[in-house]
N, C-alpha and C positions, 0 to 999 in steps of 0.2 A: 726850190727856194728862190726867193728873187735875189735881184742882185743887193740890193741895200744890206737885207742880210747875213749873203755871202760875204761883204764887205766888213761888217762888223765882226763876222766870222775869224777872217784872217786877222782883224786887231788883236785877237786874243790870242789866235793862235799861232801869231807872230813873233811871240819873244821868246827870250828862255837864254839858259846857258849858264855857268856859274853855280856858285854855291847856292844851294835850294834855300828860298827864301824864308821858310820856317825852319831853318836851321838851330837858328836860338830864341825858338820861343818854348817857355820854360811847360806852359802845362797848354790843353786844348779841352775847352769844354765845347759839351754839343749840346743845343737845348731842341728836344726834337716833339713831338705829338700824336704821330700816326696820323693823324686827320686836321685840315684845314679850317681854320675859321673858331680856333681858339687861344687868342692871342699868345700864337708863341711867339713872331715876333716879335712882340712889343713887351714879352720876357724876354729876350731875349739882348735886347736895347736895355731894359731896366736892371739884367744881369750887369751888364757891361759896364754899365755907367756908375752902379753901385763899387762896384769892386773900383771903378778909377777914382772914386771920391775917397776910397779908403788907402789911396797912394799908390795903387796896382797901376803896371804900365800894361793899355789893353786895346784890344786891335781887335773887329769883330769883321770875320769872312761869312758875306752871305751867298751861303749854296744854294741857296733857292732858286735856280736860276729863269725857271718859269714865272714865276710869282715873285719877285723881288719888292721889298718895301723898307729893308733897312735904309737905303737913302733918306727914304722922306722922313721916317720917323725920326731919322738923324740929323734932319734939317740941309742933308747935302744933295738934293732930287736935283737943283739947276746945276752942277757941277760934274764936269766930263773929266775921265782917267788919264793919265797919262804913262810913258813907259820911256826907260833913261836909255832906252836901247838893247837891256838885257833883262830888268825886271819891270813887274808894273808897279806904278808910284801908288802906294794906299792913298785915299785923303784923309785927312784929320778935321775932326770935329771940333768945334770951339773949347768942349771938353778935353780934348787931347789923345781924342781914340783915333785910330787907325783904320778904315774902313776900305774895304775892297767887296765891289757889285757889279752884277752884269751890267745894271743899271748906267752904270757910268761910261760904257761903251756902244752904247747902242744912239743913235740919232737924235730921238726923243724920248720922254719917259713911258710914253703907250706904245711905242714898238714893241712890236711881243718878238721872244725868241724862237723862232721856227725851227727846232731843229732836234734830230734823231736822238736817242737814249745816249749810244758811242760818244755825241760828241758835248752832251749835255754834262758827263760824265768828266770828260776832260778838261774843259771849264774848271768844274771843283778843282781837278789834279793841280790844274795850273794856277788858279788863286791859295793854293796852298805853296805848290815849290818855288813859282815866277814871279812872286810878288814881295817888296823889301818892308817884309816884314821890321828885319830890325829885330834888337833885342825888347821881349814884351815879356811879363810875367803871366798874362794870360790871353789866351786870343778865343772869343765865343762866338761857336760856327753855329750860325741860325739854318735846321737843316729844314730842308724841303717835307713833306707830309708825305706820307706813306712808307713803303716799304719796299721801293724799286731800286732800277740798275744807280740812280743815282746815290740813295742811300748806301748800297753796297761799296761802289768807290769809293766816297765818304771815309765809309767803315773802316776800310783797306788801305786808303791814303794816307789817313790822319789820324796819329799817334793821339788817340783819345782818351785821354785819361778819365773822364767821367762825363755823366749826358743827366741834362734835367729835364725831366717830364713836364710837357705841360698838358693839363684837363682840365673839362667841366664836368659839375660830378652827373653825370647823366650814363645812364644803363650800353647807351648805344656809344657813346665818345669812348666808356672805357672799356670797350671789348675791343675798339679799332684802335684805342692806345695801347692794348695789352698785347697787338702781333706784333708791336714797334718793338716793346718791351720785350719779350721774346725775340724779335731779329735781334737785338742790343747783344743779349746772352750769347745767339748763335757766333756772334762775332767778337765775342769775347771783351765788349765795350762797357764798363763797370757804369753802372745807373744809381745816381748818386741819393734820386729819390723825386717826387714830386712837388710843381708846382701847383696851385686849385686855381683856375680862373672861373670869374663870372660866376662861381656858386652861388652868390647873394648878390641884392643891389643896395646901395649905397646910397640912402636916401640925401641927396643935395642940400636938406633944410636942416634936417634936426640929425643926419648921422647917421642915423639907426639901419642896420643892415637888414634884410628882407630875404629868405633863403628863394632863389629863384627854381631850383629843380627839388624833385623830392622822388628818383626812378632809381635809387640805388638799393630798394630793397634796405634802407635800414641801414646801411653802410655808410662811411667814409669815402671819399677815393679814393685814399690813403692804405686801407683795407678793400677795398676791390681791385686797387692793384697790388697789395701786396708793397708797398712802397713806402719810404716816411715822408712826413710830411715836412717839406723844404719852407713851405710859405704861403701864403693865399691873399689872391689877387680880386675884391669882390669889383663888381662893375660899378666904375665909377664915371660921372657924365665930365671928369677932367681926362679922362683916358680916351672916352669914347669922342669927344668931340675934336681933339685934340689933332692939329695939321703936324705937331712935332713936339718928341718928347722932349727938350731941356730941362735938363737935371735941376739947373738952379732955380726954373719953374714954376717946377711943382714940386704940390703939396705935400705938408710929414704924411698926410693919409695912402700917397703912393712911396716917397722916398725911403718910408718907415720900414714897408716889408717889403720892398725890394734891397735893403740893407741887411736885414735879418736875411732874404736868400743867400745872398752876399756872403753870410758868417759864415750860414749851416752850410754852405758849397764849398767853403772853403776848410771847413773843419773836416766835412767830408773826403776832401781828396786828403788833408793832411794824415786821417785814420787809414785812408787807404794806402798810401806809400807809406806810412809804418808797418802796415800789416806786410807787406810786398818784402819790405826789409827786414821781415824778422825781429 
């Protein structure tokens, strides 16, 4: 690895000590997909943001550490980390989230992360125990795609209390979001149900939605995975063109069912710690 690398290496792997900085955060959602390139990110930001509009205090850690883009979507891409000497400082969004990304350790924003599984791995660790958090009612970890060593850290880290799927409903997406879903069980990480993206398009003039895939055999995604339906996301050219998402923004057409995931996420963990409690 070169040295710039190495360099930014030891920023992160430089602090630590003290109470684990998720100490007092109340619950940990993971919004995960199995596979790249269906906006889980930008569920993952519209999770977030949703829930902090509804008074949640929320703080989103992106594991992504190879592919990172909660920055931009958050509007904080020009904005570098810092650390008080024993934890790293989250930034805060105009909206009042918490954010912690590799992103904000590295030189520029196209430096890429060069570096082995082991230490890709402890990154997560450490944006979970070394970073001040603070007290947050929820904190949504945007996870990286597949089903490798870094997911398993993840898994094992962080006291996960439920994970939201995100898909298009296409024959190939949900056979490679169904090992996700199955790692989730293996690891005993409760899956709270599904998000749909980009199943339709969103015509710009008159509204009218346009089903974009039709390879489910007759299905839902919702029933091909086996999963309920949290919400759905159709393509819309406010999403896709969009340098960043600000909540106060955009339109009822995105805010609308990113508040509805918002409920059902939330009503979801609430059945699920009743059921836990008996």
């Amino acid at each position: 690895m070169s040295d710039d690398v190495n360099c930014h290496e030891t920023a992160i792997h430089g602090v630590g000590g003290g109470e684990k900085g998720g100490a007092k955060v109340k619950r940990v959602i993971g919004v995960v997909s199995g596979k790249g390139g269906v906006g889980k990110s930008t569920v993952a930001v519209l999770l977030a943001q949703a829930l902090a509009a509804r008074g949640r205090s929320v703080g989103i850690l992106d594991a992504d550490i190879t592919g990172p883009s909660i920055p931009r979507l958050m509007g904080l891409s020009s904005f570098r980390g810092e650390s008080d000497g024993q934890l790293l400082v989250p930034l805060v969004s105009e909206g009042g989230l918490k954010v912690v990304s590799i992103n904000f350790y590295v030189g520029e924003e196209e430096t890429p992360v060069v570096w082995r599984g082991p230490l890709l791995s402890r990154a997560v660790e450490q944006f979970w125990n070394d970073a001040a958090w603070g007290e947050l009612d929820y904190l949504v970890v945007d996870f990286p795609p597949g089903t490798g060593d870094v997911q398993l850290t993840a898994f094992k880290a962080l006291p996960v209390d439920g994970l939201v799927v995100t898909a298009t409903p296409q024959s190939l997406v949900s056979m490679i979001v169904s090992k996700a879903v199955k790692m989730a069980g293996m690891m005993d990480a409760p899956v709270l149900g599904v998000a749909e993206t980009m199943g339709a398009l969103s015509c710009p003039h008159c509204g009218e939605e346009i089903p974009l895939f039709d390879s489910l055999d007759g299905k839902t995604i919702q029933e091909a995975l086996g999963l309920p339906l949290l919400a759905r996301f159709p393509w819309r050219k406010e999403i896709a063109h969009a340098k960043e998402l600000r909540w106060a923004d955009l339109p009822r057409e995105i805010t609308g069912p990113a508040d509805a995931l918002a409920a059902e996420v939330e009503l979801a963990l609430a059945a699920g710690a009743k059921k836990a409690g008996g």
